[in-house]
Each structure stands twice: as C-alpha cells, then as structure tokens.
C-alpha positions in Angstrom: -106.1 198.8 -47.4 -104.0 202.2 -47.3 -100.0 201.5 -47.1 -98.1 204.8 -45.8 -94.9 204.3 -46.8 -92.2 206.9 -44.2 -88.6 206.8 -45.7 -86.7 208.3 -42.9 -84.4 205.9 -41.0 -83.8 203.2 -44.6 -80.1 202.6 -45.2 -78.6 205.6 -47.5 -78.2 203.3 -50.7 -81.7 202.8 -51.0 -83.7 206.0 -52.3 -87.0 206.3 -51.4 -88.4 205.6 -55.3 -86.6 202.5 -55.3 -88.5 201.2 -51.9 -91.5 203.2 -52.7 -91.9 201.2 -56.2 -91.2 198.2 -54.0 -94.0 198.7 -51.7 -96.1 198.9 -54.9 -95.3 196.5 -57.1 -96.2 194.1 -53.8 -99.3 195.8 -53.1 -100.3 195.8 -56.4 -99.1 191.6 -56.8 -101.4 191.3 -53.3 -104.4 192.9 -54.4 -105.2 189.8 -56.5 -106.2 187.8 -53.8 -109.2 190.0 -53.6 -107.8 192.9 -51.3 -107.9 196.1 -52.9 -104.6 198.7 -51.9 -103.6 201.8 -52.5 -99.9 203.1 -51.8 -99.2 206.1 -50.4 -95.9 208.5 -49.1 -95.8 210.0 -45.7 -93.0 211.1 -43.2 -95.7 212.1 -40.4 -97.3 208.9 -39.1 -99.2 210.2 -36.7 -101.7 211.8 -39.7 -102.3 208.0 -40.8 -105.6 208.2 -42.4 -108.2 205.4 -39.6 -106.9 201.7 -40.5 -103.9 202.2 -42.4 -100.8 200.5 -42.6 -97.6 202.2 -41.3 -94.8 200.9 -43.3 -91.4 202.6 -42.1 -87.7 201.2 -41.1 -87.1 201.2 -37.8 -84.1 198.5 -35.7 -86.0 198.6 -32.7 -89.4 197.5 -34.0 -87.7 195.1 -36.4 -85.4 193.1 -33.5 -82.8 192.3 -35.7 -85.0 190.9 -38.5 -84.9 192.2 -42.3 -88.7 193.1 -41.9 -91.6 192.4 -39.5 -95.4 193.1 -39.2 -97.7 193.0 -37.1 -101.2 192.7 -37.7 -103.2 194.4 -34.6 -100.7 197.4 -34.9 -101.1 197.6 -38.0 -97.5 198.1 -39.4 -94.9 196.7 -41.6 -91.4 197.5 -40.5 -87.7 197.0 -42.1 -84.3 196.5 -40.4 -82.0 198.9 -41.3 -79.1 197.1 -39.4 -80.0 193.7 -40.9 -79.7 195.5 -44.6 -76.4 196.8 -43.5 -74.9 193.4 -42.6 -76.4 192.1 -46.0 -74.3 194.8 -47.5 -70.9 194.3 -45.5 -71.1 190.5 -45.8 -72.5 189.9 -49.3 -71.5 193.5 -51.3 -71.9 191.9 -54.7 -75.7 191.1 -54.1 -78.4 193.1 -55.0 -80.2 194.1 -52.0 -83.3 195.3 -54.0 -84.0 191.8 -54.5 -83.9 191.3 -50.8 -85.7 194.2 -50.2 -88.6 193.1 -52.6 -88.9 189.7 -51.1 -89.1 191.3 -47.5 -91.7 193.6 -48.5 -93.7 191.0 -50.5 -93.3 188.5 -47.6 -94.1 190.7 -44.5 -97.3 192.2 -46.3 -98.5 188.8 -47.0 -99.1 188.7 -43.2 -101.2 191.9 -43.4 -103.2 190.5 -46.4 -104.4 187.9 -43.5 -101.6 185.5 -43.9 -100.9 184.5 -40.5 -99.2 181.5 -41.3 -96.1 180.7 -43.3 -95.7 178.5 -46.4 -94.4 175.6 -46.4 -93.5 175.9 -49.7 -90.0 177.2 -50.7 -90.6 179.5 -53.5 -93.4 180.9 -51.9 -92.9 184.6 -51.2 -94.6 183.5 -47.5 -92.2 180.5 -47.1 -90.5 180.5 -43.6 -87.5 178.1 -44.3 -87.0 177.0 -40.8 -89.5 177.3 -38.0 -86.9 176.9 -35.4 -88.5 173.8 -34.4 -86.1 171.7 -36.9 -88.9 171.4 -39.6 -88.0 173.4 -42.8 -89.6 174.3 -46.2 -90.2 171.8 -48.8 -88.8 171.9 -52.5 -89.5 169.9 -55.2 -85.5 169.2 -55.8 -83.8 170.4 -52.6 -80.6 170.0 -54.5 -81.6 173.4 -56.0 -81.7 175.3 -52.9 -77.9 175.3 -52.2 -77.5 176.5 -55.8 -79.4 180.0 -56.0 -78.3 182.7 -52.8 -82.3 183.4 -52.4 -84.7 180.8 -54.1 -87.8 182.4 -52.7 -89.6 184.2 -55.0 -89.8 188.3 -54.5 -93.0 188.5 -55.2 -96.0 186.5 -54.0 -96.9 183.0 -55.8 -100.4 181.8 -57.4 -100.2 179.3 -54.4 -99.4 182.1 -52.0 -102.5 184.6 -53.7 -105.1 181.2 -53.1 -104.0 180.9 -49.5 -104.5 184.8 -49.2 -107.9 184.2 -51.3 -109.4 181.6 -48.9 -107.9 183.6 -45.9 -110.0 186.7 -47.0 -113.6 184.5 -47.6 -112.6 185.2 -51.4 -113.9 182.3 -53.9 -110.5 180.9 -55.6 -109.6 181.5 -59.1 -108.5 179.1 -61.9 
C-alpha cells in the first residue's frame, strides 16, 4: 500500500514532519498485520502513483469528523475544523496525541478493517455506535478518569483482527 501524505489545508500548529511522522509511525504499526506500506509526501494528488492512498485534510470530505476514510476512494482525510475546536475547547491538551489516534484509527479501516472494536483501548474502538451500545472496558470506572483511553496506536487485538481480515495466519 502507497500512503501520499498532501499537507496543505492542516491547522497551522501542526507542521507537516510532525503529521508526516504520524502517518508513519501508523503505517509502520499497521504493516504487522501482514500489509506491507510505504509513506510518501505529495501536494499534487492528481500524480498518485495506481492504488494509492490519498491522505490530505480537507472539512468538506471530513463532515465535521476528526478524520474519515473511505475504502473504494481510496483516501484518508482529517478535519481541520474539528482540530480547531479541540484546540479552543481543550488548549492544554496535546493534540498530537489526538492526531496520532485519528491517523492510526482511520487507516485501520484501509488495512481492511471495516468494522469497529468493541474494545475500548483498541485504536479501532468506536465508543458509541449511535445505536445506544458503547465500547466495553474491563473497569469502566477508568474511562472517566483518562481525557482519551484509546490507545494511539493500533493494539495486538486490533493487528489479529487486521490479520484474519487480510487472509493472513495469526501470530502468537
């Protein structure tokens, strides 16, 4: 799988390094379910070598969401706006750990992970389906004690689910 990171549109206070080292440090954690990546840098995405992965920030494409993707068009996008209000509501919290656990999450979906976790600390974890049914945690007393107890980066759970989603034999 090819990822084309394009900076142009992300929020000022994150530098393109920062989010290109975040797109590979999650490609990198996602190629153990058996799916190799490489990382790349591109502002012209309409030079996108045949089946790669756009990954760019874009309002519109991400509806209000911190991060989407979408499979069949083959892209991975990240809300600007939604990093903004983090910023304005919350300025005290590291956004690169939100950052990382968008990134992680929504390429879990292009490493063939349709479905979400039901797991909490799964980097693939949904928390809510909107249908009333939410993640499960060991000891849900300690999800009103961390601001973010999913994990930034993607589980051994999360990789075996990616594994068996790819036709790839689990590991120990």
């Amino acid at each position: 799988m090819v990822l084309v990171y394009d900076h142009r549109a992300a929020p000022a206070w994150f530098t393109d390094d920062e989010v290109f080292a975040a797109v590979q440090r999650a490609a990198q954690a996602w190629t153990r379910c058996g799916v190799p990546a490489h990382v790349v840098r591109s502002s012209d995405t309409a030079s996108l070598p045949p089946g790669a992965v756009s990954i760019r920030w874009s309002d519109t494409d991400a509806a209000g969401n911190f991060g989407l993707a979408h499979f069949g068009m083959r892209w991975l996008v990240l809300g600007p706006a939604a990093f903004q209000l983090l910023r304005v509501r919350n300025p005290a919290h590291d956004a690169r750990e939100t950052l990382q656990m968008v990134i992680s999450h929504e390429m879990g979906h292009l490493f063939g992970l349709m479905s979400h976790s039901r797991r909490c600390v799964d980097v693939t974890s949904s928390y809510d389906n909107g249908k009333g049914e939410k993640c499960r945690a060991r000891d849900p007393a300690e999800l009103t004690r961390f601001t973010e107890y999913r994990s930034a980066m993607p589980t051994a759970c999360d990789i075996q689910r990616c594994r068996a989603a790819n036709g790839r034999p689990s590991t120990p």
